[in-house]
C-alpha positions, 0 to 999 in steps of 0.5 A: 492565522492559517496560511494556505500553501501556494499550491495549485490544489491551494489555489483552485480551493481559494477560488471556489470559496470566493465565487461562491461567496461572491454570489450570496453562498456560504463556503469554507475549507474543510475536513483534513486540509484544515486538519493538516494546516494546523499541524503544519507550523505556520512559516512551513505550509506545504501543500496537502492532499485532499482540498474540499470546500462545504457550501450553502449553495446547492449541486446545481448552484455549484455546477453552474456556476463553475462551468466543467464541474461534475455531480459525483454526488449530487444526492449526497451533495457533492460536486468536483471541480478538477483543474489539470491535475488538481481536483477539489470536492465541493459538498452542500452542508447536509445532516444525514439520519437513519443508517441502515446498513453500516454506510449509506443514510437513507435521509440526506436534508441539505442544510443552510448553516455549517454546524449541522453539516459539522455534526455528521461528520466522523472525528473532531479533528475533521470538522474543523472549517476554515475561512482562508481569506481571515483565517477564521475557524469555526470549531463546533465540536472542540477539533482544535483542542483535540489537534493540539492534544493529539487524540482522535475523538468520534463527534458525540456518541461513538457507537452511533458514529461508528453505526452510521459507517463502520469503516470509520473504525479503521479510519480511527486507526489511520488516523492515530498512526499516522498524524502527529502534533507539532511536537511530533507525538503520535495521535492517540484513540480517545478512550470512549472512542477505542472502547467502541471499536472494540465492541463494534470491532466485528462489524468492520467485515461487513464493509466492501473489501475494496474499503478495507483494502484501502484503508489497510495500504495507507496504514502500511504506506503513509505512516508508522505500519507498525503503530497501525498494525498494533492499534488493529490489534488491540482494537480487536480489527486485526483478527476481523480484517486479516485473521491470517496475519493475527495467527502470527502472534506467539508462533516461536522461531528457531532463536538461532536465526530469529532472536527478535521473537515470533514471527508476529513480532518480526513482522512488526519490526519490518513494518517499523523498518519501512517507514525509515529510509530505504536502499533500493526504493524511494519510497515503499511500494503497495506490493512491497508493504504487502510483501512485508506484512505477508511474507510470513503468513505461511509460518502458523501453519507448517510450524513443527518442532524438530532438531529445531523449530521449522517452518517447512515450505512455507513460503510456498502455502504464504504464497497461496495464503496470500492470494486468497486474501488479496483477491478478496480484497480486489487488488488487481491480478497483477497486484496479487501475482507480484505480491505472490511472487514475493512472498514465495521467492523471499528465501532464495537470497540463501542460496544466491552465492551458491547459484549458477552463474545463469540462474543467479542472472535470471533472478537478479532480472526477475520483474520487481526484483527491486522490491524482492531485494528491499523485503530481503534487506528487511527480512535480515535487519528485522532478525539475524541483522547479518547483511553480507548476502544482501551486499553481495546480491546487491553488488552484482545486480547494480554491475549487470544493471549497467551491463543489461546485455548481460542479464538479457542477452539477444537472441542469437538462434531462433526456431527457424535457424532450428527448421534450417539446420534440420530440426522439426519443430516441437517441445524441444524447440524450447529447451535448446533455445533456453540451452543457448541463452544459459551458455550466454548468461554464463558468457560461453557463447557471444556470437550467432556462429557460436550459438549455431555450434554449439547446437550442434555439438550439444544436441542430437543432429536432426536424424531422430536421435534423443537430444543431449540433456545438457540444458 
């Protein structure tokens, strides 16, 4: 007996089976809450994510009798219903035919029975139905044998699965990297299904980037990344989907301060780390796991062989490598600016105990510097293991924290505290306002009569003369 969580996504879902039922339509739950129920231990159900229920009754038949609910679909079938924050998807049974281009049928039948609405799907273990009042399954293609097994089946041909929506490939990968069975293996790909993402692997670029894009993130954050990312590897997507982070396999590191191996293997070892319990996050970011993976991106690239392998200004050309990805794949600006910023900045931890006091404090309030100090942490358990920078930075930035005023001081003199003492705006403006506030950080100035002094003793009085370059 499956037993249904009492969840409000549970309840809603229940709901809708039984007033469809309750006028002459068939419906059950299916696809992935079914999926996550059964791998769920009986007496420890616990809500899942996505709730959905397939139907004999039509989108119109749904709509009305379920008053706000909305066509998403209505070509394909499928209705939502949403309650506060919960939303259910309501799909008519259909078989689909004739694929065209790698995602859409061009013919969708609406169907009377649940078996051919089952047959369409992509993997075994998502066509599983189940009716929530007797906790029946109906399983029309093995799906509860291959849940029990941990292995990840396309239903029927593979190649013809994979044909109809090329996507599915990396939903494979997902998939095997991120469900277990009761016991706590793994899912693996079953072979004739790997053996077709391997020959239809070129494909996958031929889906919309904001697909690939999200596909990729649940791999970095819902899961085991580092299964993920070696899965895309030997199925051959890696190279297809993010060639700059294949270019990474057997590039050599200076085994001084990376005795873990290239920077391939590096980054896996971060991407293992981020699935275990963090210290500043609760949880992995979606910046943070893809500051993780393209942290390094730079390193093929500037790769030279001196007194010692270097990587010079790598950080910088990753930077701009990994915009260039992100943007492709649509993530938002601000998305690929802190993403950027991370990958460019994750070397400054080397020169923190050395920093002036100022500039140590605008750094540690850099804008997700949280994130910028977890991919630190990472970057050193995943190499030389040495933490003690990481400590000290993260030391003084808990301190300033409770002291916010010290890490952003109010202003004490303004630009026209400036036009009062004489001054005529322009360019300098700036650069003896930034002069204040470094003498604040370093704690040389506390109040406005200081600030005023001292501006006047440092920089030239407003006669013409050229300003002091103590900035």
């Amino acid at each position: 007996m499956v037993k249904l969580p009492d969840s409000p996504g549970a309840r809603l879902a229940l709901r809708i089976v039984r007033l469809l039922r309750a006028h002459g339509h068939k419906a059950y739950l299916v696809g992935g809450c079914v999926r996550d129920l059964l791998l769920q231990e009986p007496d420890q159900a616990t809500d899942v994510k996505d709730w959905d229920v397939a139907t004999s009754a039509s989108p119109e038949q749904v709509a009305a009798l379920i008053p706000g609910a909305k066509l998403v679909g209505a070509s394909f079938g499928v209705v939502l219903v949403r309650e506060g924050e919960v939303e259910v998807e309501v799909a008519t049974f259909r078989s689909e035919h004739s694929y065209l281009d790698g995602r859409h049928p061009s013919v969708v039948k609406f169907e009377a029975e649940p078996e051919q609405d089952v047959r369409r799907r992509d993997f075994t273990v998502n066509a599983l139905l189940l009716d929530p009042d007797t906790g029946e399954l109906l399983d029309f293609v093995g799906g509860r044998d291959d849940l029990a097994r941990g292995v990840i089946r396309a239903i029927g041909d593979p190649v013809a699965r994979f044909n109809e929506d090329y996507l599915r490939m990396l939903r494979a990968v997902r998939f095997a990297a991120t469900l277990k069975t009761r016991t706590g293996d793994y899912f693996e790909i079953e072979p004739e299904t790997l053996s077709a993402i391997q020959r239809l692997a070129c494909l996958v670029r031929r889906v919309s980037a904001e697909r690939i894009r999200d596909e990729l993130t649940r791999i970095l954050t819902e899961g085991n990344a580092r299964r993920g990312f070696e899965l895309l590897d030997r199925t051959g997507l890696l190279e297809v989907v993010l060639p700059q982070v294949a270019a990474m396999k057997g590039v050599e590191q200076p085994p001084e301060f990376h005795p873990e191996g290239d920077v391939w293997t590096h980054t896996l070892i971060m991407l293992e780390l981020l699935g275990k319990p963090l210290e500043v996050l609760q949880r992995p970011t979606v910046t943070l796991a893809w500051g993780v993976l393209l942290h390094d991106v730079g390193k093929p690239a500037t790769q030279r062989f001196a007194d010692r392998i270097r990587f010079d200004d790598h950080c910088r050309l990753g930077a701009e490598i990994a915009g260039q990805l992100m943007r492709w794949l649509r993530f938002s600006n601000a998305e690929v600016e802190r993403v950027q910023w991370l990958v460019a900045n994750h070397l400054r931890f080397k020169d923190v105990q050395r920093m002036r006091e100022s500039t140590l404090r605008r750094f540690l309030r850099s804008e997700g510097f949280e994130e910028l100090l977890e991919l630190h942490r990472l970057d050193c358990l995943a190499s030389h293991g040495d933490l003690q920078t990481y400590h000290f930075t993260k030391t003084r930035w808990q301190e300033l924290l409770q002291q916010p005023q010290r890490l952003r001081p109010p202003r004490l003199v303004t630009g026209n505290d400036l036009i009062a003492l004489g001054y005529r705006p322009g360019p300098a403006f700036r650069a003896i306002l930034e002069a204040v506030e470094t003498a604040q950080l370093e704690d040389r100035i506390r109040s406005r009569e200081e600030a005023l002094a001292y501006v006047r003793s440092r920089f030239a009085p407003p006669d013409g003369q050229s300003m002091s370059a103590d900035t």
